[in-house]
ZADO-1210 file (C-alpha; in nm, 4 decimals, padded with zeros to 6 digits):
<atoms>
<atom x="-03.9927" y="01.2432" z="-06.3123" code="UNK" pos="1"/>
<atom x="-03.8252" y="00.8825" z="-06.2862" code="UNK" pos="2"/>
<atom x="-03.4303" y="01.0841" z="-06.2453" code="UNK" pos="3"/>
<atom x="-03.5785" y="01.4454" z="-06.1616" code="UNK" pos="4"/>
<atom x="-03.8684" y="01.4024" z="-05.9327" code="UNK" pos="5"/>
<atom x="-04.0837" y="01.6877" z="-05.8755" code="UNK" pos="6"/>
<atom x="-03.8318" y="01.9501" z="-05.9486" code="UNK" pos="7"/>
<atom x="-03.7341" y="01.9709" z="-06.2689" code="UNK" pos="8"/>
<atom x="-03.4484" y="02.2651" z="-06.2083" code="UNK" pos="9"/>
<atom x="-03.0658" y="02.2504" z="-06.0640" code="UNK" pos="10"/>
<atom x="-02.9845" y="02.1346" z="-05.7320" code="UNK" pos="11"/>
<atom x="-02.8542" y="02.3094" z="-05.4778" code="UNK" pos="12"/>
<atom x="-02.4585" y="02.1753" z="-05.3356" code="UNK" pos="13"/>
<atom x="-02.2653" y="02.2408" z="-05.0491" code="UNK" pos="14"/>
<atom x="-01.8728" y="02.3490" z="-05.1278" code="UNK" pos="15"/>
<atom x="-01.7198" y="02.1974" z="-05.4677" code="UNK" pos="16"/>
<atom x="-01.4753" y="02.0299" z="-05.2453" code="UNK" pos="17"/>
<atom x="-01.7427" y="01.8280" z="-05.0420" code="UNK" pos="18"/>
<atom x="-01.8736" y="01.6892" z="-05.3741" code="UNK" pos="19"/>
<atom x="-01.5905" y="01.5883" z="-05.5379" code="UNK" pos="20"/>
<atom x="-01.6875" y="01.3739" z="-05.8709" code="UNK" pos="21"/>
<atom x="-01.9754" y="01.6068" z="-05.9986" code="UNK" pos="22"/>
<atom x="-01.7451" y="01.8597" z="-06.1065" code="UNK" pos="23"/>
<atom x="-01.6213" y="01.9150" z="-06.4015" code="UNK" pos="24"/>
<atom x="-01.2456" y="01.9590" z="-06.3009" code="UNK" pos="25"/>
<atom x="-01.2239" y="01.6054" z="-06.2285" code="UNK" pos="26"/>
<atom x="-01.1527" y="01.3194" z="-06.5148" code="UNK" pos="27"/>
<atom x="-01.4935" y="01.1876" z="-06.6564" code="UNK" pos="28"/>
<atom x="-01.3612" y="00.8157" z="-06.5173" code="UNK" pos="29"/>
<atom x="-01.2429" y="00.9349" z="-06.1776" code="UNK" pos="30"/>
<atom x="-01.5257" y="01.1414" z="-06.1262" code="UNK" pos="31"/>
<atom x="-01.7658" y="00.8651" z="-06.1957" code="UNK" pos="32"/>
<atom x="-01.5812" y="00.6239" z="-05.9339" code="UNK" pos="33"/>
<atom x="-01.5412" y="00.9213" z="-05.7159" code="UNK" pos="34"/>
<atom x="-01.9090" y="00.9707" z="-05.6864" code="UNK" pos="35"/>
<atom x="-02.0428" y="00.6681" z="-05.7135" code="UNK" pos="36"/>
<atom x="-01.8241" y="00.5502" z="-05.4058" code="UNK" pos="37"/>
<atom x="-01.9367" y="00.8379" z="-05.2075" code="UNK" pos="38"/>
<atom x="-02.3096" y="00.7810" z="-05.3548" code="UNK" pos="39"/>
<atom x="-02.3047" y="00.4157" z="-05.2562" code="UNK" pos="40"/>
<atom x="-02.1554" y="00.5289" z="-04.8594" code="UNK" pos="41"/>
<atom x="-02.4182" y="00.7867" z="-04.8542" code="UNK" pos="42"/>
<atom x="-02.1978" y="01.0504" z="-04.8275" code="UNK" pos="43"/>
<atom x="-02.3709" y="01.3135" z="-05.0740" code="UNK" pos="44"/>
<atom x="-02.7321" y="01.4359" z="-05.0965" code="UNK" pos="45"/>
<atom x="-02.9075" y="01.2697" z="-05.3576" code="UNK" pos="46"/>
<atom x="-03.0173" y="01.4129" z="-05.6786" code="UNK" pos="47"/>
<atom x="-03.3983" y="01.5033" z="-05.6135" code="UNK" pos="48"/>
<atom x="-03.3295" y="01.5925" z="-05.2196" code="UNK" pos="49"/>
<atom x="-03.0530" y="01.8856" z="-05.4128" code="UNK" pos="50"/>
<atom x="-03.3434" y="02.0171" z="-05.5442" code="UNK" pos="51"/>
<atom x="-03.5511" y="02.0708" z="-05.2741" code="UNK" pos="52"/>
<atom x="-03.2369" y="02.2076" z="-05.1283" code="UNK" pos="53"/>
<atom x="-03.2400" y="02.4536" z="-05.4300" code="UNK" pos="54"/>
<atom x="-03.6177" y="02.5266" z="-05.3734" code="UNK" pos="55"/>
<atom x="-03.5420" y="02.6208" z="-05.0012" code="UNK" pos="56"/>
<atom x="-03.2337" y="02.8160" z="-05.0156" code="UNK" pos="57"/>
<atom x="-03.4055" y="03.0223" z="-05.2965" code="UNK" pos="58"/>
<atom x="-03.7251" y="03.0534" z="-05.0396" code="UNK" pos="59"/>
<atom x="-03.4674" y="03.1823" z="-04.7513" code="UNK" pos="60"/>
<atom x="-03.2931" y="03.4300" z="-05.0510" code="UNK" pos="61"/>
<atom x="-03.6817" y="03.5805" z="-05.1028" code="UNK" pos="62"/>
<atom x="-03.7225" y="03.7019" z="-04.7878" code="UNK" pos="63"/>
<atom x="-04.0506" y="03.6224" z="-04.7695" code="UNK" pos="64"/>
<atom x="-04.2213" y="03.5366" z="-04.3853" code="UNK" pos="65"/>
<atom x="-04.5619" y="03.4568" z="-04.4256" code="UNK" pos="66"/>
<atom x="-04.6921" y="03.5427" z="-04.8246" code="UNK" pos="67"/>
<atom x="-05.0998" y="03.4889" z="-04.8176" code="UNK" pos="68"/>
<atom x="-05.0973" y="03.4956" z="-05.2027" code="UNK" pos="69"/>
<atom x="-04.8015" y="03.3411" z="-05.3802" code="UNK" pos="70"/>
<atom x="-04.7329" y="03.2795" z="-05.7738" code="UNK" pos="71"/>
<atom x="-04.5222" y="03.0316" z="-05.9107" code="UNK" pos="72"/>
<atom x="-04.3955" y="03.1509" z="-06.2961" code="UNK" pos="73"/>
<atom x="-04.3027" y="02.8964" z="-06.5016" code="UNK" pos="74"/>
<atom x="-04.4359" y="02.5966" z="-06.2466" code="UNK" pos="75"/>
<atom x="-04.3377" y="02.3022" z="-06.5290" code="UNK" pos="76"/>
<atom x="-04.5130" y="02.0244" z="-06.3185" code="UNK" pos="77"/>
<atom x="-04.5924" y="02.1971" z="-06.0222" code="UNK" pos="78"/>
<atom x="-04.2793" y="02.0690" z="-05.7432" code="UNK" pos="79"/>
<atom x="-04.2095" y="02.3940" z="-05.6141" code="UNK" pos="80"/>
<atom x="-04.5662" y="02.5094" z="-05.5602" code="UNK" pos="81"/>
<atom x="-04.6341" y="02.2045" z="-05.3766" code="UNK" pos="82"/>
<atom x="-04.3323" y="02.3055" z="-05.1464" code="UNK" pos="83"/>
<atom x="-04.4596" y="02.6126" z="-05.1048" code="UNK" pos="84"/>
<atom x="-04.8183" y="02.5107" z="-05.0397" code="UNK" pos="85"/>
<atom x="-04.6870" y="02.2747" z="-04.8000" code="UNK" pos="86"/>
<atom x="-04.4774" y="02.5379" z="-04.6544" code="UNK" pos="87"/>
<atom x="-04.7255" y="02.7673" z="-04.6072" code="UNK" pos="88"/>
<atom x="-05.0439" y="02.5971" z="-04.5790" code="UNK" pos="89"/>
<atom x="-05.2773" y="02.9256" z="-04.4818" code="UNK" pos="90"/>
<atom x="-05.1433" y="03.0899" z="-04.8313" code="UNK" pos="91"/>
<atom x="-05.3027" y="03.0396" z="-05.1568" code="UNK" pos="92"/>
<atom x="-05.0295" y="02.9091" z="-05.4410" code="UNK" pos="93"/>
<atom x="-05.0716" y="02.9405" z="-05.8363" code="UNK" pos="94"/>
<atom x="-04.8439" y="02.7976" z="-06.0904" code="UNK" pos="95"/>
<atom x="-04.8360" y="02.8956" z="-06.4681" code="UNK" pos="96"/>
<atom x="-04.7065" y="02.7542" z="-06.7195" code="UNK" pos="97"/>
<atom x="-04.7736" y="02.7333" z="-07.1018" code="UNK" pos="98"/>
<atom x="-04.8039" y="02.3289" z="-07.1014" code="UNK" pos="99"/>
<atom x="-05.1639" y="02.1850" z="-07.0867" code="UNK" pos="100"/>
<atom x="-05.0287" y="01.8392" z="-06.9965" code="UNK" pos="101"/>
<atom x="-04.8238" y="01.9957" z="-06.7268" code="UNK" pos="102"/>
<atom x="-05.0763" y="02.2027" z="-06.5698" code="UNK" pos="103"/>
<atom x="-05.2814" y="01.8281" z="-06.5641" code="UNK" pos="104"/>
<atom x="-04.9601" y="01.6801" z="-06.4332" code="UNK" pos="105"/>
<atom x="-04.9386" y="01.9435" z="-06.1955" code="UNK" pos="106"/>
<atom x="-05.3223" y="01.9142" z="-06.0585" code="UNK" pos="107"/>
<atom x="-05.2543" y="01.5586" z="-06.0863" code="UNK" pos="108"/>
<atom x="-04.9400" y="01.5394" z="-05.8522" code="UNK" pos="109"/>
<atom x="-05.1424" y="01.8001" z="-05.5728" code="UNK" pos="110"/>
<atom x="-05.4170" y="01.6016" z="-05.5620" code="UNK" pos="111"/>
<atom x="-05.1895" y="01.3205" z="-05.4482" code="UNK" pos="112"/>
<atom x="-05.0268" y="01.5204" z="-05.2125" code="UNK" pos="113"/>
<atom x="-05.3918" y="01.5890" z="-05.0745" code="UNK" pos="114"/>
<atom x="-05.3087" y="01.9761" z="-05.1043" code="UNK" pos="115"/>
<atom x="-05.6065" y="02.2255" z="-05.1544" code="UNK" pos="116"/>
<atom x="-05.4321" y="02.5156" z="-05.1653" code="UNK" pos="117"/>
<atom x="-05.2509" y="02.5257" z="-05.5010" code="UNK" pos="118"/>
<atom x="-05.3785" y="02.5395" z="-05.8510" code="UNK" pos="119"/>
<atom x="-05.2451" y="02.5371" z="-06.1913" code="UNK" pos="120"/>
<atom x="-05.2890" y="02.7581" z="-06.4968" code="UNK" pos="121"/>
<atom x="-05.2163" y="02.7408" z="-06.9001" code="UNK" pos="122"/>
<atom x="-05.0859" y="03.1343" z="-06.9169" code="UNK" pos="123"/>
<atom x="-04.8645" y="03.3289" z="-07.0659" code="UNK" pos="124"/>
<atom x="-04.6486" y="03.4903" z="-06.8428" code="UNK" pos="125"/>
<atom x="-04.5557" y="03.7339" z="-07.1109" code="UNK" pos="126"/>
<atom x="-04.8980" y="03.8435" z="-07.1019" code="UNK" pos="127"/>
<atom x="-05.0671" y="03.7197" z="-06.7254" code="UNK" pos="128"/>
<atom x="-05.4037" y="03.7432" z="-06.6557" code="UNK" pos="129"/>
<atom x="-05.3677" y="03.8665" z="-06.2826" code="UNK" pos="130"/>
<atom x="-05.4699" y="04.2154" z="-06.1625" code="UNK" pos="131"/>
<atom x="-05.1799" y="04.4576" z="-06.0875" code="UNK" pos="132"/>
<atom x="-05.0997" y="04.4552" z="-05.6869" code="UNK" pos="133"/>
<atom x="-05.2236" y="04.0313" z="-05.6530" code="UNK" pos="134"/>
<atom x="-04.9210" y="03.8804" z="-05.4715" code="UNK" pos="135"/>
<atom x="-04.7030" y="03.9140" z="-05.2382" code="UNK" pos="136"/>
<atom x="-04.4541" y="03.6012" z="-05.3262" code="UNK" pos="137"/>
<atom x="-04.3529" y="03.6120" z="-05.6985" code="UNK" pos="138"/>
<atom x="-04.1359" y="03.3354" z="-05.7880" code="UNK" pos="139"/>
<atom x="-03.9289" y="03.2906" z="-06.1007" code="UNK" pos="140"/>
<atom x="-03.7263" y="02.9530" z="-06.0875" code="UNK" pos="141"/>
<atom x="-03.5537" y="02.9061" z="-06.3996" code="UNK" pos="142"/>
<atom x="-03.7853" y="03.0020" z="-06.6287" code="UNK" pos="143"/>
<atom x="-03.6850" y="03.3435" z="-06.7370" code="UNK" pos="144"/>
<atom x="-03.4280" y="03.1223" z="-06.9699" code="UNK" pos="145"/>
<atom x="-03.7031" y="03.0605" z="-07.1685" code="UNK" pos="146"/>
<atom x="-03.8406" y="03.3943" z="-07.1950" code="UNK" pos="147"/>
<atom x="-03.7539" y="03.5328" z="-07.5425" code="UNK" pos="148"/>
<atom x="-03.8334" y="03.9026" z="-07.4099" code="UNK" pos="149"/>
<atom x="-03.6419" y="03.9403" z="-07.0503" code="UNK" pos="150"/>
<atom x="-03.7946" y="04.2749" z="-06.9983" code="UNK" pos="151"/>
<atom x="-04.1383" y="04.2010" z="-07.0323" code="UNK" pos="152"/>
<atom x="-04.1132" y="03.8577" z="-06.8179" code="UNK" pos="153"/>
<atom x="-03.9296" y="04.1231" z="-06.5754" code="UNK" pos="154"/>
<atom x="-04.2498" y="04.3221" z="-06.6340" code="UNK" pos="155"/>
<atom x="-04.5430" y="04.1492" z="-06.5416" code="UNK" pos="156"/>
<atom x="-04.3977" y="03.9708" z="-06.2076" code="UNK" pos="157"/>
<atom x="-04.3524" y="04.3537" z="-06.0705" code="UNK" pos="158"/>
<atom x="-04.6574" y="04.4083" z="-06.2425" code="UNK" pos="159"/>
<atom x="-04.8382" y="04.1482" z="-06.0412" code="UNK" pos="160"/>
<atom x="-04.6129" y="04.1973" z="-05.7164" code="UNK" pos="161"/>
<atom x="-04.8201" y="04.3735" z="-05.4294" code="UNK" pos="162"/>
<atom x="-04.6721" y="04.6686" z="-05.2346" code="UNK" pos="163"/>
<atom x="-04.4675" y="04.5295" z="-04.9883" code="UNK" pos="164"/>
<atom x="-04.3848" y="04.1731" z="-05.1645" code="UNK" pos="165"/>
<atom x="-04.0784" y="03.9707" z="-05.2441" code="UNK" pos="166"/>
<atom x="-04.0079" y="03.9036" z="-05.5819" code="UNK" pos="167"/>
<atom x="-03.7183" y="03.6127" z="-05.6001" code="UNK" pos="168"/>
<atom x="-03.6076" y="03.4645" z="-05.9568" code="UNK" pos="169"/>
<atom x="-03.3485" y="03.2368" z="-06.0042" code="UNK" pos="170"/>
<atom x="-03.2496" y="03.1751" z="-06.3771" code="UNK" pos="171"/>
<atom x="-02.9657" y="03.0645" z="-06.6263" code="UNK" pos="172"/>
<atom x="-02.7291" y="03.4057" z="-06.6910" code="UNK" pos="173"/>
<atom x="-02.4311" y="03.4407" z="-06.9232" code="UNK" pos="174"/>
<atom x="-02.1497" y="03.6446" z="-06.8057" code="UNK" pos="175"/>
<atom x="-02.1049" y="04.0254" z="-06.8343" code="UNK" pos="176"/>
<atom x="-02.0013" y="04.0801" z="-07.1978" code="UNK" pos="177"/>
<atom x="-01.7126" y="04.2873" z="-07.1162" code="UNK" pos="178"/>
<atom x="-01.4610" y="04.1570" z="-07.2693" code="UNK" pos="179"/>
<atom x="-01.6076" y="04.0407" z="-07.5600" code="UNK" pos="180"/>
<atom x="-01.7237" y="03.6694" z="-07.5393" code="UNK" pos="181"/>
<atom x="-01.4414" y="03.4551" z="-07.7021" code="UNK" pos="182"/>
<atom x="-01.4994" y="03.2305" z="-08.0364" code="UNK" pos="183"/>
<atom x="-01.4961" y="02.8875" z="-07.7643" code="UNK" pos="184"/>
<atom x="-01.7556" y="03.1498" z="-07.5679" code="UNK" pos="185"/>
<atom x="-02.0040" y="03.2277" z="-07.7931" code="UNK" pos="186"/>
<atom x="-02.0087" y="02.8211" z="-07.9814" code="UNK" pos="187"/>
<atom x="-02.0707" y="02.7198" z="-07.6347" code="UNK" pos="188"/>
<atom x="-02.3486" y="02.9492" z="-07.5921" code="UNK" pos="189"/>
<atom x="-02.4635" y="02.8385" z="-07.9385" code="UNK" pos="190"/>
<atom x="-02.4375" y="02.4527" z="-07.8527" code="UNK" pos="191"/>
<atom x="-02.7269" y="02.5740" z="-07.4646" code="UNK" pos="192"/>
<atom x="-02.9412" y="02.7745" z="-07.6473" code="UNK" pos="193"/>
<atom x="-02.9746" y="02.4671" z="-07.9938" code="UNK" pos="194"/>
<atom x="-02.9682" y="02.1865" z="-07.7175" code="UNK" pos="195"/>
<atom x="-03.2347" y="02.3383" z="-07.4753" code="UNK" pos="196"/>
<atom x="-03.4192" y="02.5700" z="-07.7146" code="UNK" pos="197"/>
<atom x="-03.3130" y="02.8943" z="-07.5093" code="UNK" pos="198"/>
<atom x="-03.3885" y="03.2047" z="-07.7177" code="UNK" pos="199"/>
<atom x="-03.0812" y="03.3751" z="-07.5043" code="UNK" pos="200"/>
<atom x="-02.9673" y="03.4701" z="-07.1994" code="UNK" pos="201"/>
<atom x="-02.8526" y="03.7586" z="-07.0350" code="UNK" pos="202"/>
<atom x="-02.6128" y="03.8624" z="-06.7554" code="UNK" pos="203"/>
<atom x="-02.7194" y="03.8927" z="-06.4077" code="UNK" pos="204"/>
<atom x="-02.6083" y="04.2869" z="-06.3867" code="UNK" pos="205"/>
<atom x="-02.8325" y="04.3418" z="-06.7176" code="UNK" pos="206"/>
<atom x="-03.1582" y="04.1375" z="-06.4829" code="UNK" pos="207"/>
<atom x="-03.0747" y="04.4112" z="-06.2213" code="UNK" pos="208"/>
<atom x="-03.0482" y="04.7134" z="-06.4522" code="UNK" pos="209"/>
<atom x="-03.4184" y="04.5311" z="-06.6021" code="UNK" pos="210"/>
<atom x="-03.5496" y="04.5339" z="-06.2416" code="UNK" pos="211"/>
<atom x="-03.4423" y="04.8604" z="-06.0815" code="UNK" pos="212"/>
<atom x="-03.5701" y="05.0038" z="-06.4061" code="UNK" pos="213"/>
<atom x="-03.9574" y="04.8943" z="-06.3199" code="UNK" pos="214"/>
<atom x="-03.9346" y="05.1711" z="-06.0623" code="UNK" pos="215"/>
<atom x="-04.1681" y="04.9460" z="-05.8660" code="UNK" pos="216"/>
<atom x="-03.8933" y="04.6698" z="-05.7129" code="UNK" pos="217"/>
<atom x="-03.6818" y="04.8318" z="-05.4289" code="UNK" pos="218"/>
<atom x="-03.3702" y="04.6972" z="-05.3031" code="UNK" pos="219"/>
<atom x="-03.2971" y="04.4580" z="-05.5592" code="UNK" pos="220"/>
<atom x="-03.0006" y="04.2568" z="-05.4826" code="UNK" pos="221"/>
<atom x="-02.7913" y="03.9810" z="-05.7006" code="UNK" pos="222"/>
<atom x="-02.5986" y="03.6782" z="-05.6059" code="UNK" pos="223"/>
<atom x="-02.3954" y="03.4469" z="-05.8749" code="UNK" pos="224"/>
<atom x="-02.4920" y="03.0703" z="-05.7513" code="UNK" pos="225"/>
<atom x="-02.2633" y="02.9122" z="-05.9899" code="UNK" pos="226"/>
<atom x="-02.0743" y="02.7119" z="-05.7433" code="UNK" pos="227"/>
<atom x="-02.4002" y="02.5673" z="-05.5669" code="UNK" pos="228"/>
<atom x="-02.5464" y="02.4677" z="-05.8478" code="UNK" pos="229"/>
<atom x="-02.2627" y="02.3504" z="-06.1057" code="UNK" pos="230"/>
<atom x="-02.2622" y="01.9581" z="-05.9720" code="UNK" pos="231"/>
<atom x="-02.5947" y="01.9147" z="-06.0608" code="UNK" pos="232"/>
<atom x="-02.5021" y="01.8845" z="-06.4494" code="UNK" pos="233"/>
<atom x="-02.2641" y="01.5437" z="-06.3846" code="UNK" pos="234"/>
<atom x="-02.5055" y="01.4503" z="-06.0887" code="UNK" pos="235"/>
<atom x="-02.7864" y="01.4191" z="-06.3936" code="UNK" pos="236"/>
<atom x="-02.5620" y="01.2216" z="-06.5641" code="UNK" pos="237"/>
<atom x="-02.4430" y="00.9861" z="-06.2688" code="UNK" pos="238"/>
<atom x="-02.8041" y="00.8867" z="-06.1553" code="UNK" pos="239"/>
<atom x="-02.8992" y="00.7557" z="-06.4971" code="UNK" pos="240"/>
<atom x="-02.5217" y="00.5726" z="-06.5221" code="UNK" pos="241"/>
<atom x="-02.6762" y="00.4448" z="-06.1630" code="UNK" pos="242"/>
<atom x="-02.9841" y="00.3479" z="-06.2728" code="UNK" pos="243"/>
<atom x="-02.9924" y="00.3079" z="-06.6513" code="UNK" pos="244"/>
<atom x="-03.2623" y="00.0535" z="-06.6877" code="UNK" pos="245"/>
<atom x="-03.5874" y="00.3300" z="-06.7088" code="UNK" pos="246"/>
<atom x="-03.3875" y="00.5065" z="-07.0073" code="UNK" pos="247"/>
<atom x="-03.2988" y="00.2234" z="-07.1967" code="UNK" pos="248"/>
<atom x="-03.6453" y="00.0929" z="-07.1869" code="UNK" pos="249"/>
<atom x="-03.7909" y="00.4231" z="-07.3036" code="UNK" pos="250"/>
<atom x="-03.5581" y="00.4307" z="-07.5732" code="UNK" pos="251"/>
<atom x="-03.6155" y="00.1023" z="-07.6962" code="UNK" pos="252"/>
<atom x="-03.9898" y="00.1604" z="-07.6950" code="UNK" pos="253"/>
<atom x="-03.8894" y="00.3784" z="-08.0136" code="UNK" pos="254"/>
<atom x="-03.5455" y="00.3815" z="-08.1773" code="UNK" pos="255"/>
<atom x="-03.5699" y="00.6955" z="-08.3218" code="UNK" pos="256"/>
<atom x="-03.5753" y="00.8623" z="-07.9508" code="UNK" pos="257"/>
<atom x="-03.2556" y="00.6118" z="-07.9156" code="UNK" pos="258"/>
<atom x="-03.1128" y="00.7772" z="-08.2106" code="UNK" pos="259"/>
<atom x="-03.2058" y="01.1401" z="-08.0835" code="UNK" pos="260"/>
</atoms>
């Protein structure tokens, strides 16, 4: 929470050439001064305001006007069901997630916030607990990643999707695998799914063939947000260079997280 605030997913970026320094084209050293001049001027949005940005361009993507029952799949510790409660205070908001101590972190966080209309869940969202037909929001920010069976996390949000709803997911893809993924291709995929404990991932044509194959989700469309969300990986790396002193001390209150 310390670097990522509330919202523990990418952040959302205006052009690549506007944010010069968080991408990857530029030198590690240049990019570092690059940023950190235009971070120190103010000149780009800060780390945990991109992710609200995120959480509100994916809210404008949905198409959703005024949902009175909204889910939030894969919550972690709760930031974007707190937006959404605040954004729409008359609806009622649940997150899931498979983490006691972030469902309590969660509850935790709203009860701060003084919101009453959100709660928080240990579920499976392999296997939810909801009636078919219960809301009309279902969001899916970057948690399908972690889903070791795509179709059936695909599944049960049209499952739970009322007639009429938006269903909006937002999630790490790997490219259509024609051609073939390259040697360099697949021992980069290798190094994600080891590093972040992905099962896999799959394209974003193979989430639309998943969804227009529930024969309950009707004009599904698909949008690659690479390009918005690709400075957040050297932004994560520039705010604790900017602030190292929380890191350090965590890692020295145990050398073997030091040591990794």
């Amino acid at each position: 929470e310390h670097y990522w605030g509330e919202h523990i997913h990418m952040g959302y970026y205006t052009t690549l050439e506007r944010q010069r320094g968080y991408i990857r084209d530029d030198w590690f050293i240049v990019a570092f001064l690059r940023a950190t001049l235009a971070h120190v001027l103010g000149r780009y949005k800060d780390f945990v305001g991109a992710k609200l940005d995120f959480s509100r361009a994916m809210l404008d993507w949905s198409g959703a006007k005024r949902p009175r029952r909204i889910l939030d799949v894969g919550c972690g510790i709760g930031g974007t069901s707190r937006f959404l409660a605040r954004t729409f205070p008359e609806a009622e908001v649940v997150g899931i997630t498979l983490s006691p101590e972030q469902a309590q972190r969660a509850t935790e966080l709203a009860q701060e916030a003084g919101l009453t209309n959100v709660s928080f869940r240990v579920m499976n969202a392999l296997e939810m607990e909801f009636q078919d037909n219960t809301f009309d929001l279902v969001w899916g920010c970057e948690s399908g990643e972690h889903m070791p069976d795509k179709g059936k996390y695909v599944q049960e949000m049209a499952r739970v999707l009322a007639r009429g709803g938006n269903l909006v997911v937002a999630t790490w893809c790997e490219r259509d695998p024609e051609p073939p993924f390259s040697k360099e291709e697949l021992a980069a995929l290798k190094f994600v799914y080891e590093e972040w404990s992905h099962p896999h991932f799959i394209s974003i044509a193979t989430y639309r063939h998943l969804m227009e194959s529930t024969g309950s989700l009707t004009a599904v469309e698909t949008a690659d947000w690479t390009e918005q969300t690709l400075p957040s990986w050297r932004h994560s790396i520039w705010v604790g260079a900017w602030s190292p002193w929380y890191w350090m001390r965590v890692s020295l209150r145990s050398w073997r997280a030091f040591l990794g």
